[in-house]
N, C-alpha and C positions, 0 to 999 in steps of 0.2 A: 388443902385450904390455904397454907403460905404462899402456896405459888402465886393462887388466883388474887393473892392479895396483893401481892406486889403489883397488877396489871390493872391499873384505879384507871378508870375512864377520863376523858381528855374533858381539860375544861372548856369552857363555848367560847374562850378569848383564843386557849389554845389551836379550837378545830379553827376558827374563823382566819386563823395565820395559816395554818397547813393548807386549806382552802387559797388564798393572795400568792403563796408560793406556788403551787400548784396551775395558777393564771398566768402568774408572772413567768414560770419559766414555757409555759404552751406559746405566751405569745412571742417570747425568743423565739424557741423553735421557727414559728410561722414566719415571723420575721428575717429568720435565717434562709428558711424555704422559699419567701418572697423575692430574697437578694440573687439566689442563685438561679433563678427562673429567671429574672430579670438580666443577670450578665448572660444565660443560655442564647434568649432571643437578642441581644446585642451583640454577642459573638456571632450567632447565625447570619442576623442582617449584615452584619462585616463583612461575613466570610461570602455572601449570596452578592454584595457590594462586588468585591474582590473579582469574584469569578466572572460577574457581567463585563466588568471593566477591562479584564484579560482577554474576555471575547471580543469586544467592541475592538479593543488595539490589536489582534491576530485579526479579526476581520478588517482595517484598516489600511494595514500591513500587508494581507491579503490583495486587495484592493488595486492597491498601490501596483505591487507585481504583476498582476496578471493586464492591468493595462501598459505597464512597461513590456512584456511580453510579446502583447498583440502589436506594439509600436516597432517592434522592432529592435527593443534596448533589453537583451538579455542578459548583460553584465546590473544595468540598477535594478534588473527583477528576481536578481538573484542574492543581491542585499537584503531588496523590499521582504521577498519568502523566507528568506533566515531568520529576519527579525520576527514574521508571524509564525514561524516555527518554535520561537523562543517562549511564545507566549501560549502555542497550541502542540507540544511537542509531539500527541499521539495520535494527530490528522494525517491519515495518510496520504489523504488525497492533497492536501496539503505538500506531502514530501513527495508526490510525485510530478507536481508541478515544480518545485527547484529542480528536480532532475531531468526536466523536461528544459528549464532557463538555462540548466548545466549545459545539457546538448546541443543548445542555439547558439551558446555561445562558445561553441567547439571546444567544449575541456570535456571529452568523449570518456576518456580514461574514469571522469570524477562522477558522471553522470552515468555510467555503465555500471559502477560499483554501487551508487546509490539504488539501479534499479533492482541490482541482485540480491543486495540487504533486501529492499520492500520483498522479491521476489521469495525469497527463505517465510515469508510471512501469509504470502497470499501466489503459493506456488499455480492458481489454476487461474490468476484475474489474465483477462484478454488486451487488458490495457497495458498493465506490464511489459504483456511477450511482445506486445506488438513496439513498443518503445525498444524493447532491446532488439528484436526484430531492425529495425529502423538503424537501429547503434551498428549492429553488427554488419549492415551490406554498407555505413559507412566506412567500415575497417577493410571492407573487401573481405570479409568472413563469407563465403557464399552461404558453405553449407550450414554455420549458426544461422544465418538471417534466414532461410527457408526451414530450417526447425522451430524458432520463433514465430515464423507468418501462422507453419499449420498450429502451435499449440493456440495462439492467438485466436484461431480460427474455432478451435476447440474448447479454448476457456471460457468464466464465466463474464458476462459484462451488467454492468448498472446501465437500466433503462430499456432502451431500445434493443437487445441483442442483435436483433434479426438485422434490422437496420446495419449496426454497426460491424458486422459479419462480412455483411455483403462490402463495406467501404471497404475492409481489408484487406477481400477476396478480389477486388477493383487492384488495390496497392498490389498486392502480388503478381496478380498478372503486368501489370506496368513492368515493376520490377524482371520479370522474366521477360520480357518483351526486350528491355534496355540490355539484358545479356542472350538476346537473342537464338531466346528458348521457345521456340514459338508454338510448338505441339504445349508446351506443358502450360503456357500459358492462355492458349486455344480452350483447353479441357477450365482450366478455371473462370473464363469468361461464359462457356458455355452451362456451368451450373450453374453460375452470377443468375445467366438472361433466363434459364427454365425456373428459376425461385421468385425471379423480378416483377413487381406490381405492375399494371397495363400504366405505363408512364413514356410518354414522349422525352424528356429529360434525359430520363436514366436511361435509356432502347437507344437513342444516338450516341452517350458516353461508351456504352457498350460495344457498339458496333463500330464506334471511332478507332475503339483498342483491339477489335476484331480486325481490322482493314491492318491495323501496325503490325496484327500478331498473324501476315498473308491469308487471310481467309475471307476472301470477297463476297464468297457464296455466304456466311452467313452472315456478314455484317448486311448484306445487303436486304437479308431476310429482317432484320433489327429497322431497318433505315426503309423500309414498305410498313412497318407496323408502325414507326413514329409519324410515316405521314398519312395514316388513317387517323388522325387528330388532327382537331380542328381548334385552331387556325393550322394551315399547313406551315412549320417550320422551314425557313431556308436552307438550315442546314440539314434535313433529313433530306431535300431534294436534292443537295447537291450529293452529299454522301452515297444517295442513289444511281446519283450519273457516275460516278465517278466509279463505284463497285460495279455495275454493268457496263459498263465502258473498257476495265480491267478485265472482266470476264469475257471479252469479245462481244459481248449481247448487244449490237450497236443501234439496234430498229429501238429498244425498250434506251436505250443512254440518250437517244436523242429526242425523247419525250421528258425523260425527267431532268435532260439541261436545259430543254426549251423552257420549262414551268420554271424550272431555279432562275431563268436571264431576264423572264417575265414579271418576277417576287417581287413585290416592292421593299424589300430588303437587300436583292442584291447588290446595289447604287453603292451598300456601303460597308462591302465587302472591298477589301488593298486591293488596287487598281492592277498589281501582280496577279492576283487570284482570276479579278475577272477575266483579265487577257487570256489566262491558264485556261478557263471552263470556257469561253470563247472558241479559243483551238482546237480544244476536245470536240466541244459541238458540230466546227466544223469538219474536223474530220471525220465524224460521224455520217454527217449528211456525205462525203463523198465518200464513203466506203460501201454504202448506202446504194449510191449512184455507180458505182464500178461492181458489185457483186450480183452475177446472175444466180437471182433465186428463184425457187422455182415456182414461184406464184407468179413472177411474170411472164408476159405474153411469149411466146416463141418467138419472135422477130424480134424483139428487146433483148432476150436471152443471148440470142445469138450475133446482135451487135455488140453488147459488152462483153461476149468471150472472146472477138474479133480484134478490139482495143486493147485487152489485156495482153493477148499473145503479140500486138504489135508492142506493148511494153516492156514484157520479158526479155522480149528477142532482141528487144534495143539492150537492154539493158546487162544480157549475156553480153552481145558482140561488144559495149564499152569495157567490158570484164575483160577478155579474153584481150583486148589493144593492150591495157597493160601489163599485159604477162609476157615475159621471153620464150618462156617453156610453158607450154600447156597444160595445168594441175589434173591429174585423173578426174577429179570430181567433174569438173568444167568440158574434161574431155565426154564425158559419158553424157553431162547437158547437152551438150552441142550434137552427140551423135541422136537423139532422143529428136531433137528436134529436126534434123536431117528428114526423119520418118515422115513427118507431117508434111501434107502438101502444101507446096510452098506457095500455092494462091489460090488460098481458100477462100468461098463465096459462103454468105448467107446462106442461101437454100440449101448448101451442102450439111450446113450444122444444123437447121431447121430438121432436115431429114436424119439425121443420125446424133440421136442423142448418147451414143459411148463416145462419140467423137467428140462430143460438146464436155464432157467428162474426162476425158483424157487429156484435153488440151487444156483444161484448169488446174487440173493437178500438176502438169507440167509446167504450169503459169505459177502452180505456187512454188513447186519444187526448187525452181530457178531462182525465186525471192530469196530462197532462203538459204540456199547454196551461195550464190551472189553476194548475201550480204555477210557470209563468213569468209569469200573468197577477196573482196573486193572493198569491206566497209560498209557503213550504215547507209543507207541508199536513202535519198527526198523522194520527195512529189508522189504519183502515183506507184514508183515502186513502193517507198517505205508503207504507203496505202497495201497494198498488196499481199506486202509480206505480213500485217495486223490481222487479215482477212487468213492468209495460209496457217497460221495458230490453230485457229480452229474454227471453219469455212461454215459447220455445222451449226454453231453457236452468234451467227450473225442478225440473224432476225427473229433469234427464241426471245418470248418474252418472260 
């Protein structure tokens, strides 16, 4: 009973103070809690402030570089990109454009290093290999730059892969072409054109670098698909003359340089070029006119194998004036032709056609004998000996 007596009930002044304390210190609190919510979204917006502003100046900065880049000034876009580096330190694509203003502006050394750091990071990007690719055939590295082209080829790329694959696969072949590797870069154009969208553009690109990497025969298969589009490009007709024309095909060269001199674009083609397909043309047309094929008539055939033989034979006997000694090869011509009757008529050849065959082969034979014996021969020999290549391949189309 002591105990409970000592614990008297609170008087109504007293509860009503316990009560005021009780308010007074909630509304501290709240007001504590208010403070600190209030500096939370002020520090935020600062800090949200802060980071737009660092974007805005690396984007700026950015900016700045990549038109000094395209201008040509890869010393101030390499200022410009340091500075938006400074502001965006963990853009890579960012850092691989300095390293890209690095290598324009030939400090290979500083721009090789930086691609190999990014490299340790993003070991499979296609853009990478392809840059140090580029680095390394500057060094004369052969066999890094063609390690590089294929992982390039193999790694991963933003966007467009397929696209960007194929531009590679284009660079590489170049590149072997310049070190005149022409099988291997044959093989890589030839996957380029079987993966290639039906595009007139890219089918001439193609076949431009097929023609540089010796393969007439399928550039010229590229350069018949670019001119089934419509409008017909000048340059797939010329491309066309020019690969059948190489190939000996001289009936199908002088169709497709007649249409290219015809183009209303040739006019403004280097007045070099035109003279160049001019030449070609014509010698077309008189290679044309000098070879008995055999869709012509018999009495045609047998006058221009009549003319040729009169040209060989000039053109042995000028051979043999200037020799003092008579070289084997020139001797065994001359005895070849000994055989042949030395006043042949038409209707003899008309009636014997091994005879019309044998005196052509002997007509090429001499071309080409002649022009190792004697120099590069004009007029209707040099005619002749284009014809002796390959006599088969003259009017295939």
């Amino acid at each position: 009973m002591s105990a409970l007596q000592l614990r008297s009930a609170l008087t109504p002044e007293e509860r009503q103070q316990k009560q005021k304390l009780i308010v007074r210190d909630s509304l501290a609190l709240l007001s504590l809690f208010a403070i600190v919510v209030v500096l939370f979204f002020i520090t935020l917006f600062l800090f949200h402030s802060f980071s737009v502003h660092r974007q805005e100046l690396a984007q700026r900065w950015r900016t700045r570089g990549e038109g000094a880049l395209r201008a040509g000034k890869p010393i101030a876009a390499i200022d410009a990109l340091r500075s938006a580096l400074a502001y965006s330190p963990d853009d890579e694509n960012l850092q691989i454009e300095l390293a890209e203003a690095l290598a324009a502006a030939g400090r290979t050394q500083e721009a090789v290093a930086y691609f190999n750091t990014l490299l340790d990071s993003r070991p499979g990007s296609g853009m990478i290999n392809l840059q140090l690719a580029r680095m390394a055939s500057k060094q004369g590295e052969e066999a890094a730059a063609l390690e590089y082209y294929q992982t390039a080829l193999d790694g991963t790329w933003e966007g467009d892969g397929y696209i960007r694959r194929r531009e590679v696969r284009l660079e590489l072949a170049q590149y072997l072409i310049d070190r005149k590797r022409y099988d291997q870069a044959k093989n890589q154009l030839l996957i380029a054109a079987g993966n290639a969208p039906d595009d007139a553009g890219l089918e001439i690109t193609m076949a431009a670098l097929l023609e540089k990497a010796q393969d007439p025969g399928n550039a010229l298969h590229l350069y018949k698909k670019a001119i089934q589009h419509r409008p017909v490009r000048i340059d797939a007709l010329l491309g066309a003359g020019r690969t059948t024309y190489a190939l000996g095909r001289y009936l199908p060269a002088k169709d497709f340089l007649e249409r290219a001199l015809n183009h209303p674009e040739f006019e403004k083609e280097p007045a070099g070029l035109q003279l160049q397909y001019r030449d070609m043309l014509s010698d077309a047309d008189h290679i044309l006119l000098l070879y008995p094929g055999p869709d012509r008539s018999v009495r045609d055939r047998a006058e221009r194998i009549l003319a040729n033989r009169n040209t060989a034979q000039d053109r042995l006997a000028s051979c043999l004036s200037t020799k003092n000694v008579m070289p084997p090869e020139l001797q065994a011509l001359n005895n070849q032709w000994q055989q042949i009757p030395a006043t042949l008529r038409r209707l003899q050849l008309e009636q014997d056609p091994e005879l019309e065959q044998k005196i052509m082969q002997l007509v090429y034979q001499t071309e080409e004998v002649t022009s190792q014996q004697c120099g590069t021969p004009t007029g209707n020999d040099a005619l002749l000996l284009k014809i002796a290549k390959a006599p088969e391949a003259v009017e295939q189309r």
